[in-house]
C-alpha positions in Angstrom: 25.9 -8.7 2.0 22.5 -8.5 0.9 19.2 -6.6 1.7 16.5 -9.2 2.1 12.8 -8.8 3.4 10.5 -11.9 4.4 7.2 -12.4 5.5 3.5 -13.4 5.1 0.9 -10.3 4.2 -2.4 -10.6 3.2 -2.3 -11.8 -0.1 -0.4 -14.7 0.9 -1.8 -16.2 4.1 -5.0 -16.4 5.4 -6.2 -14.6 8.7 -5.2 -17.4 10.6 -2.1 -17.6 9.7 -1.5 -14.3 10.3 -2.9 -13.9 13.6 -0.2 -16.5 14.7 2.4 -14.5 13.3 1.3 -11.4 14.5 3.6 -9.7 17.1 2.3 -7.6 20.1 4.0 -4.4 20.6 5.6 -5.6 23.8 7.0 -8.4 22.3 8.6 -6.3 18.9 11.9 -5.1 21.0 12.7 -8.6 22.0 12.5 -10.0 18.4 14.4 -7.3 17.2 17.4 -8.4 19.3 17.1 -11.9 19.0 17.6 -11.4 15.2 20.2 -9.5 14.8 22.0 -12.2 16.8 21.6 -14.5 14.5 25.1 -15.3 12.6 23.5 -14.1 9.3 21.8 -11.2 10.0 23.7 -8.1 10.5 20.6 -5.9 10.8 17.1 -6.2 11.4 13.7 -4.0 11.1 10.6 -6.4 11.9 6.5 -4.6 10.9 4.0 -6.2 12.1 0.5 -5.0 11.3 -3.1 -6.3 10.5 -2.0 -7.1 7.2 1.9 -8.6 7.1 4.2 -9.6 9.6 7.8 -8.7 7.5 11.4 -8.9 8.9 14.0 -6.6 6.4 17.7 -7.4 7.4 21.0 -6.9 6.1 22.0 -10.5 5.3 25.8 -11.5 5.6 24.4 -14.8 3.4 21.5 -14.9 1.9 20.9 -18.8 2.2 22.0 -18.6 6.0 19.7 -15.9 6.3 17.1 -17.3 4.6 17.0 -20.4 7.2 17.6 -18.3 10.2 14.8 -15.8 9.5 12.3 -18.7 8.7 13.1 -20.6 12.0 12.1 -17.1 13.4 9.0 -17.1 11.8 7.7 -21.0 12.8 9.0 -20.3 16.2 6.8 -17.4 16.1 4.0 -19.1 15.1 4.7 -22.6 16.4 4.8 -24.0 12.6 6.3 -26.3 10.6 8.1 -24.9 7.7 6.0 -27.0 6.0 3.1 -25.1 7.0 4.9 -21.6 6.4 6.9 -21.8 3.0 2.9 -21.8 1.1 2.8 -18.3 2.6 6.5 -17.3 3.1 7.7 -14.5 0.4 11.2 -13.4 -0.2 13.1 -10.7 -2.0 16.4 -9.7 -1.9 18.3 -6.4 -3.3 16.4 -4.5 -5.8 13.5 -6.8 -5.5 13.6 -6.2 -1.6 13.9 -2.3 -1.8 11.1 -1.8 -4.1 8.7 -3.8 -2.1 9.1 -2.0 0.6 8.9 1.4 -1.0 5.5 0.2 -2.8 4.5 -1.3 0.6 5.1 2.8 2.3 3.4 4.3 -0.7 0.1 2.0 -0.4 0.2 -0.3 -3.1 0.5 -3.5 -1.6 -2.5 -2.3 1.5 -5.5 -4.4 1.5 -7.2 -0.7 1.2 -4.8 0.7 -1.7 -3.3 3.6 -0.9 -4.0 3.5 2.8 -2.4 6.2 5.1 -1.8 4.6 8.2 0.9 2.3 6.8 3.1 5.0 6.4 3.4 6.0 10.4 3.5 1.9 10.8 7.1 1.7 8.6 7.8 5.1 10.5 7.7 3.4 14.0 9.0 0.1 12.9 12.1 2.0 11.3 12.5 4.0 15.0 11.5 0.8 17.2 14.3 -0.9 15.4 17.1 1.7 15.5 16.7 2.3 19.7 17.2 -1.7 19.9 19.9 -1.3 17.8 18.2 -3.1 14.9 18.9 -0.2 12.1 22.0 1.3 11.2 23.8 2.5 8.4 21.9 0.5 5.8 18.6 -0.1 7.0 18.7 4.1 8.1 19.6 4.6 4.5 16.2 2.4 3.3 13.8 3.7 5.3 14.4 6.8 5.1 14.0 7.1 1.3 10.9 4.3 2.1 9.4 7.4 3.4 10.2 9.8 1.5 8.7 7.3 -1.3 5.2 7.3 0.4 5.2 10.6 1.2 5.8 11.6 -2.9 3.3 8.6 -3.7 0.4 10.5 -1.9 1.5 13.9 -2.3 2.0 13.5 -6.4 -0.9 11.6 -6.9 -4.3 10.6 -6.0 -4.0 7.3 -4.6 -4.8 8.0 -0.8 -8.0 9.8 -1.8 -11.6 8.3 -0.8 -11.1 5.4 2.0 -7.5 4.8 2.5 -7.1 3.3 6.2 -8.7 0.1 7.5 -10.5 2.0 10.2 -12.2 4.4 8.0 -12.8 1.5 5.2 -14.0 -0.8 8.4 -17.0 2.3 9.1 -18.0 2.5 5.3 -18.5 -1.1 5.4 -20.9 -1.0 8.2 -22.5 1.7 6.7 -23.2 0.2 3.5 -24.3 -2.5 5.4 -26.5 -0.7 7.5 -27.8 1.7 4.6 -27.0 4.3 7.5 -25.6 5.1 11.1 -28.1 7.4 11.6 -29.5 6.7 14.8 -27.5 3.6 15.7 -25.2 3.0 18.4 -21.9 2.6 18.1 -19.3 0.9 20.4 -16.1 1.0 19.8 -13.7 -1.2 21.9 -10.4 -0.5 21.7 -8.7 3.1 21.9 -5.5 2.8 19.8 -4.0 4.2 16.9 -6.7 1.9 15.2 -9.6 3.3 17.4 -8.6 6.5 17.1 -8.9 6.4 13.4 -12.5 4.0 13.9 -13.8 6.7 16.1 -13.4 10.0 13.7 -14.4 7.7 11.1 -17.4 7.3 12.8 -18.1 11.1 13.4 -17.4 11.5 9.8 -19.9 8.8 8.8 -22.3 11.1 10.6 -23.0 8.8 14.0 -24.3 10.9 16.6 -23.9 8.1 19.6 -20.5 6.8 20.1 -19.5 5.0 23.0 -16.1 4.0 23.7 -14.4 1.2 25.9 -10.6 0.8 26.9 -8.7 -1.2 29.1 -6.6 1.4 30.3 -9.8 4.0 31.3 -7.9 7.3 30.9 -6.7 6.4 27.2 -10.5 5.5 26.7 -12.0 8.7 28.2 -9.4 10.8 26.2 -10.8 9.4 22.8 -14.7 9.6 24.1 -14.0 13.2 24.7 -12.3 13.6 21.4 -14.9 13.0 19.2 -17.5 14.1 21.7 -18.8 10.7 23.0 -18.6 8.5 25.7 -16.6 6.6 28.0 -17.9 3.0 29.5 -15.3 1.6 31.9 -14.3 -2.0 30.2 -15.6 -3.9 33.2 -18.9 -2.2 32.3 -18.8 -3.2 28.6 -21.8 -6.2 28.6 -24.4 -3.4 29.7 -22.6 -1.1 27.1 -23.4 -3.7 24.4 -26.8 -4.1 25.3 -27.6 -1.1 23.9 -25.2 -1.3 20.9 -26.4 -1.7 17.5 -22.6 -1.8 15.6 -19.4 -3.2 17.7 -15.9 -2.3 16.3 -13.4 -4.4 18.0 -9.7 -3.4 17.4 -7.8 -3.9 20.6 -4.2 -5.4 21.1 -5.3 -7.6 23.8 -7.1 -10.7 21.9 -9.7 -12.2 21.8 -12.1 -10.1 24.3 -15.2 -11.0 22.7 -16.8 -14.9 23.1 -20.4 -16.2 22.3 -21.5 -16.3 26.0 -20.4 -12.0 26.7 -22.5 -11.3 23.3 -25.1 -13.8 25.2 -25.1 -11.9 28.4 -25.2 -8.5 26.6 -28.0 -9.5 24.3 -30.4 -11.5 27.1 -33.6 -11.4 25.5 -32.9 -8.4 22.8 -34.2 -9.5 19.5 -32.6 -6.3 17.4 -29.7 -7.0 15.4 -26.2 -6.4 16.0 -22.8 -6.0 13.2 -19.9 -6.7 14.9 -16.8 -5.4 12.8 -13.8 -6.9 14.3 -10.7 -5.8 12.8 -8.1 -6.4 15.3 -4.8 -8.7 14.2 -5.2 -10.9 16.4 -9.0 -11.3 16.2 -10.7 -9.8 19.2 -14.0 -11.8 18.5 -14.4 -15.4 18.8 -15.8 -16.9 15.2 -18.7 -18.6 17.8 -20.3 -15.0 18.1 -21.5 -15.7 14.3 -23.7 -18.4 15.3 -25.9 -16.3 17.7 -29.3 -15.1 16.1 -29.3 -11.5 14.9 -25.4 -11.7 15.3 -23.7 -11.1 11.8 -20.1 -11.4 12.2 -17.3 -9.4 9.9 -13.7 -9.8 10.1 -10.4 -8.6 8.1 -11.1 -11.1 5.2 -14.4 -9.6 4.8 -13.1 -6.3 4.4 -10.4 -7.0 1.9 -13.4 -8.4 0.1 -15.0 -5.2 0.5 -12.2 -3.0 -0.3 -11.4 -4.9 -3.4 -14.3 -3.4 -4.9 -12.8 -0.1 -4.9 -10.0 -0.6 -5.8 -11.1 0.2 -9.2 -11.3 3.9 -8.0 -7.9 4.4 -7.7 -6.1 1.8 -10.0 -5.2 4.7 -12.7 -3.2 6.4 -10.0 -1.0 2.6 -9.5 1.3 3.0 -12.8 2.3 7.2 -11.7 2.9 5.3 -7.9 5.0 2.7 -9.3 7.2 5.4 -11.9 7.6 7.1 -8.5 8.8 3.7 -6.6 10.9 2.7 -9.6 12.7 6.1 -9.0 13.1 6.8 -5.9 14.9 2.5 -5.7 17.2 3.6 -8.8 17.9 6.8 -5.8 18.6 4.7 -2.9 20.5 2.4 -5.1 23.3 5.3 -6.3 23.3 6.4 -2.9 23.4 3.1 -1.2 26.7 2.0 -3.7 28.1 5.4 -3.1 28.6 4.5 0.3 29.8 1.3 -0.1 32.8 3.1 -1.4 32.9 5.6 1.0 34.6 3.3 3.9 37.7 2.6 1.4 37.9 5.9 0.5 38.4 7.1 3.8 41.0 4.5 4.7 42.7 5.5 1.3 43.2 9.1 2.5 43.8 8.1 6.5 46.6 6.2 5.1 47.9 8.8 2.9 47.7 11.4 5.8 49.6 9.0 8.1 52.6 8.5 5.7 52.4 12.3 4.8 52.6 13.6 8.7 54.9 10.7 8.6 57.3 12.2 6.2 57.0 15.5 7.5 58.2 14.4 11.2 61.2 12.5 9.8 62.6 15.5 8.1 61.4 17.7 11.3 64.8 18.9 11.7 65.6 20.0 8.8 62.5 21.9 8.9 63.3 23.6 12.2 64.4 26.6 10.9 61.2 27.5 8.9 59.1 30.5 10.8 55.3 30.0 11.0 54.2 30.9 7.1 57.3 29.2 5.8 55.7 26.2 7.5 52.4 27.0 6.8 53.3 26.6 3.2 55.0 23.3 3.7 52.2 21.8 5.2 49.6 23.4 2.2 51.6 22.2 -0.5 52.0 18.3 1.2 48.3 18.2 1.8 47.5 19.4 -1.6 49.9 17.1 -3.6 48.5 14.1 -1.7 44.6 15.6 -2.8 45.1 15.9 -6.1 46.9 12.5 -6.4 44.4 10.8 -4.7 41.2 12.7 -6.1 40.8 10.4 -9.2 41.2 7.0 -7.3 38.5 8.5 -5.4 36.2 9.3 -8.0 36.5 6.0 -9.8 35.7 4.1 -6.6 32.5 5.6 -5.6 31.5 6.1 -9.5 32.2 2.1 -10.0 30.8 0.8 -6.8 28.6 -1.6 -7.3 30.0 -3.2 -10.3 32.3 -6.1 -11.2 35.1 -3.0 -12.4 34.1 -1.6 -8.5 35.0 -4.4 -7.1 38.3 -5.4 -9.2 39.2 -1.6 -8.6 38.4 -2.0 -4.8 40.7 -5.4 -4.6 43.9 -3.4 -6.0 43.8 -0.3 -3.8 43.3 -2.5 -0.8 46.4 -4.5 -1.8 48.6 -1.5 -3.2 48.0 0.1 -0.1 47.7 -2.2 2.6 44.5 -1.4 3.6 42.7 -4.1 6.0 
């Protein structure tokens, strides 16, 4: 068996693509299931964010896997693998673990060292063991997954300055802008994402933020929050009359076309940014073409966010000596209880002939009072420790290796164990 992660991030598809492989969260319990019922895949954690779409499994074969988890993602996206293998990345083992544990500690964010990535692997991990989707392996991963991100940003600087998307999504508006001061912001959307837009915002030092929500008491929570307002989404065209930024980052699509920004804008001449950074887009590429419209998406904040990245690089190499750790960890713990199975059957079947023994010869042990037996049953116990304590120790200090495995074979066949 193998661990294995594939997907399509940011660096290797384009927005498009990644809007089509995007899942909803509604949609992330049913995936989960369908894929570890696959013939291949024994288990299965699927995150699904602005910026990838990745599926880690434990694969019973890689190349059966590999086929099964890539009809997944076409079906997903209606694609031909044609379309997908441009963009499709795969790892397996060592290769797998450490890209997840540099993907929890920020390094491979379109804003490096971004914080909100680390809750995102958190609730995957959690999403994924209530559908039965994690166990033993998978729990082992990411849990030291997150105990890599939370060393990568406690040991080092890399989450300082702008390190979310929503936070990076308000400094690009503002160095757009030159300021907020004295513009009007409407935010649409009140999720995780608009949370984080919306303190951003107060941060930046906007004074007017308006905030819209499909569900109204999620939306008024957040107005009241950062001390600003709530519009009721049917309300939302008058909101954006009077708006001179829109941040977009709702679950629900795209919520935005020419003809609403049309409406709003009537015969308003002053410009508007919209800053849509919802996956998928909530704002329909036509809003671009509308006069004093300018339009920016995802792809124009990674270009942004690039430029920055400078700020931080030095931090990378101490984040990736951290990463290369904490998989050499996981790895000695991950073998260690490969073994572990075989050594328990080793001593069950030890104990079973030993109780075994000890009932066959019951009569002539009849006569012993309690000590006298209490002795018999010390000394049995013991003999059959110390016997088995260095078979033990060699198979959980060899697991892993060719001499594991060989070492594995013979006690198996020595002892009958199935």
């Amino acid at each position: 068996m193998s661990i294995v992660v594939f997907g399509v991030n940011h660096r290797t598809g384009p927005l498009a693509l990644l809007e089509r492989v995007a899942l909803a969260p509604a949609d992330l319990p049913k995936a989960i299931t369908g894929l570890v019922s696959l013939p291949n895949v024994r288990e299965a954690v699927v995150l699904s964010t602005c910026n990838r779409t990745e599926v880690y499994a434990v694969a019973e074969r890689f190349h059966g896997a590999y086929a099964e988890i890539r009809d997944f993602f076409c079906d997903l996206g209606a694609l031909h693998p044609d379309e997908l293998h441009p963009h499709l990345y795969t790892q397996h083992d060592d290769a797998a673990v450490a890209h997840l544990f540099e993907v929890a500690a920020g390094l491979d964010s379109a804003v490096l060292g971004e914080t909100e990535i680390l809750g995102q692997v958190r609730a995957a991990w959690e999403l994924a063991q209530a559908e039965g989707g994690a166990r033993a392996t998978l729990n082992l991963l990411f849990r030291h997954a997150l105990e890599t991100g939370k060393r990568a940003r406690t040991e080092t600087a890399i989450s300082r300055g702008t390190a979310s998307v929503s936070s990076a999504a308000v400094e690009m508006a503002t160095e757009r802008l030159g300021s907020l001061d004295g513009k009007r912001v409407l935010v649409l959307g009140a999720g995780e994402m608009g949370e984080g837009v919306a303190h951003a915002l107060v941060k930046a030092g906007a004074a007017d933020i308006i905030v819209t929500n499909r569900t109204h008491e999620r939306g008024a929570a957040l107005a009241e929050r950062v001390h600003g307002r709530m519009v009721p989404y049917d309300e939302r065209v008058c909101a954006l009359a009077q708006t001179d930024v829109l941040v977009t980052c709702s679950g629900a699509g795209n919520v935005v076309d020419a003809s609403l920004v049309a409406q709003a804008r009537g015969s308003i001449d002053r410009p508007l940014l919209v800053v849509d950074i919802a996956v998928p887009r909530n704002v329909d590429a036509s809003v671009a073409d509308i006069p004093g419209v300018t339009l920016l998406d995802l792809e124009d904040l990674r270009d942004w966010a690039a430029r920055g990245v400078e700020q931080r690089t030095h931090e990378t190499e101490h984040v990736r000596s951290i990463v290369h750790d904490e998989v050499e960890r996981f790895g000695i713990e991950h073998t260690a209880r490969q073994a572990a199975p075989l050594v328990a059957m080793l001593h069950e079947r030890a104990e079973k002939l030993r109780t075994a023994e000890l009932e066959r010869f019951a009569g002539k042990l009849a006569s012993l009072d309690p000590a006298q037996r209490a002795a018999v049953e010390a000394v049995t116990k013991g003999l059959v420790a110390k016997l088995l304590h260095q078979p033990s120790v060699r198979l959980k200090d060899d697991a892993g290796t060719p001499q594991g495995e060989r070492n594995a074979a013979a006690v198996r066949d020595l002892f009958d164990l199935t």
